[in-house]
Each structure stands twice: as C-alpha cells, then as structure tokens.
N, C-alpha and C positions, 0 to 999 in steps of 0.2 A: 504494500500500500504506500510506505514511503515512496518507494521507488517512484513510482505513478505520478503521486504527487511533486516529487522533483523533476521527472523527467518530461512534465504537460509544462511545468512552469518555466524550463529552458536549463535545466543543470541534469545533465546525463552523467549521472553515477550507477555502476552495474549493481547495485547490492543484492539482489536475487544472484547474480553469476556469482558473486564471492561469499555470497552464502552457502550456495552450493559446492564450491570448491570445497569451504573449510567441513561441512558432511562428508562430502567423495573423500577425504584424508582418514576422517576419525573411524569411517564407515566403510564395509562392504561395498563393492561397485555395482552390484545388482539394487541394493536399496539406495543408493544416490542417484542411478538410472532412473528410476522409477519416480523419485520425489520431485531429481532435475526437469523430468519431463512435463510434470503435472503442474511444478512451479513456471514452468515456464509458456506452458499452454497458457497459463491464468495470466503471467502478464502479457503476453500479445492479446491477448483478448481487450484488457485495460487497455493498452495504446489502441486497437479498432485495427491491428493490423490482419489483412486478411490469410495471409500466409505466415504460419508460426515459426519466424526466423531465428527468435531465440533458441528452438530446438535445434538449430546447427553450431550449438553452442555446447551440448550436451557429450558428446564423445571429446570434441577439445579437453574440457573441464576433467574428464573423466581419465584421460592421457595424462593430463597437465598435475593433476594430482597425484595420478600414479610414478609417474616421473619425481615428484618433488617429494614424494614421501621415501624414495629412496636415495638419491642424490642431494636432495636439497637439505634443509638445516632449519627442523620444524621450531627450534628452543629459542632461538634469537628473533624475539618479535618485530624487531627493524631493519631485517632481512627480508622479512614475506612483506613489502615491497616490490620483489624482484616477482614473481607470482601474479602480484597482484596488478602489474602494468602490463604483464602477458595476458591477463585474463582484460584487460581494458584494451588491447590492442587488438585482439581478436572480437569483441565484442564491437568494436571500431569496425571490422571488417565484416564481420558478419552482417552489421546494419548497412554499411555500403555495398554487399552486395545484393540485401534486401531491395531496398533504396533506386537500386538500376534495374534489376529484376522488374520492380513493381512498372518504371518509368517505362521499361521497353517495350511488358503485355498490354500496356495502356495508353501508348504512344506520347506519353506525357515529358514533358521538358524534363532533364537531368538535372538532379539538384547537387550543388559539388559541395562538399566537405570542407570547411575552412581549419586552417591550422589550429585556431583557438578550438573549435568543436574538438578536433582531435587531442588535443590539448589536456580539455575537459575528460575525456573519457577514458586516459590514458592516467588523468592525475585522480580524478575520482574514483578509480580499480584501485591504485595502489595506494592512497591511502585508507581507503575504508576497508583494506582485508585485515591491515594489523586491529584498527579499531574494531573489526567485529570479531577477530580472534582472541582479544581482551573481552569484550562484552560476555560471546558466550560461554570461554573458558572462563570466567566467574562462575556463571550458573553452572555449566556441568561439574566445578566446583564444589560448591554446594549442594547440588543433586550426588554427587559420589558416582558421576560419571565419567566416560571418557574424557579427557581433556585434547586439544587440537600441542598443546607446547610439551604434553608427554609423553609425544610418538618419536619412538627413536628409529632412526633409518634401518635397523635390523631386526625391528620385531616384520611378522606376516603379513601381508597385506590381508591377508582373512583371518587374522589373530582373532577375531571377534566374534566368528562364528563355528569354534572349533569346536565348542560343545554343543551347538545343533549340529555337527557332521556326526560327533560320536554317540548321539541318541537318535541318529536315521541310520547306523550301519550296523 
C-alpha cells in the first residue's frame, strides 16, 4: 500500500521487490515464489497496469537472493546496498520494458526515462532494503524467528524445511 501511495504521487521506490528479496533469503524459494507472485499481481493491479510486469521480476529476485545468500555478506547491514540497487536496476528495467511493450501494442508515443527517474529507482532499492532489513529483523526478533542478518553463507539454502522433508520420507 505504501508502495502505491509513493509511486501514484511520483517517488518510485520498489518496496514490495525488496520485500521480497529479504523472504526469498530467510525462506525457501518455493514459498517466496508463491508470495513474490501474489504480491506482485496485487500491485500491478494498484498501478491499473494491464500486463503484470512486476512478475518478471520474480525469478530475478529469486537468482538474486540465491546468489547473495551464498557469496554475498548477509551481517553487514550497509552492505545490502549493493542488492538492493540491483534489485532497483532491474526493477528500472523491467518497467522500461513494460513501458515500450505497452507503447508498441498500442501504437502510443514512447515515453523515455530520465536520469533522475533512474536515479530515483536505483536510490530508492538500495536504500530501503537495509531499512526494511532493520524493521523486520526486529520483529522476527521478537517473534523468535528467523532473522535476515543471521544467515551465514554456509548454512542450506533449504535449512528451513529439513524437518518437513524428514516427516514426508
């Protein structure tokens, strides 16, 4: 809903994408597949886009975390900057190939992308994944859940659901 509300009024920040990312890290890829998807049906829907371009945004995220959670350095919270301008650069790209997409079945003038836009979407990613990675490692915090700055590059990627594998076999 934030999202929506920043991005009708001109400040395109992804927070649904870097929401998603920080689940795709703490979570299973089948259930961040599934949440990414539904989150992101719902906001294309909020912008009136007709075609759900955030969903090509979904495997990215899904790479991108898988990647970072084993190269990358989930402890250093002013690190996951570097994550978080990939996931704005790509969210950049995504929407401009939305953007032409849309212009070319509709024969509609091209609308070009200015550097501040890019700007915007590249600075709004990276800095709101550390602030939402602070916000919700509080709460899982406090719930005595997974944390996003606890994941060390050598645990599983499916650490999480070893004990529903060994009560299906």
């Amino acid at each position: 809903m934030l999202e929506l509300c920043l991005g009708l009024s001109g400040i395109p920040i992804p927070l649904t994408t870097v929401t998603a990312f920080y689940f795709a890290i703490i979570s299973r890829w089948k259930k961040s597949l599934f949440i990414l998807i539904i989150s992101f049906v719902f906001l294309d829907a909020g912008f009136g886009r007709t075609c759900p371009s955030s969903c090509l945004m979904a495997p990215f995220i899904l790479f991108l975390a898988a990647l970072w959670r084993f190269q990358g350095n989930t402890s250093m919270i002013l690190l996951q900057i570097l994550p978080g301008a990939a996931i704005g650069a790509f969210y950049l790209i995504s929407t401009a190939i939305y953007t032409t997409l849309h212009a070319l079945l509709l024969e509609a003038p091209l609308q070009a992308f200015s550097t501040a836009l890019a700007f915007k979407y590249i600075l709004g990613a990276a800095c709101s994944l550390p602030v939402i990675i602070l916000a919700l490692d509080y709460i899982a915090k406090k719930l005595a859940l997974r944390r996003y700055c606890s994941i060390s590059r050598f645990q599983k990627f499916h650490a999480d659901d070893s004990e529903e594998r060994s009560q299906w076999q």
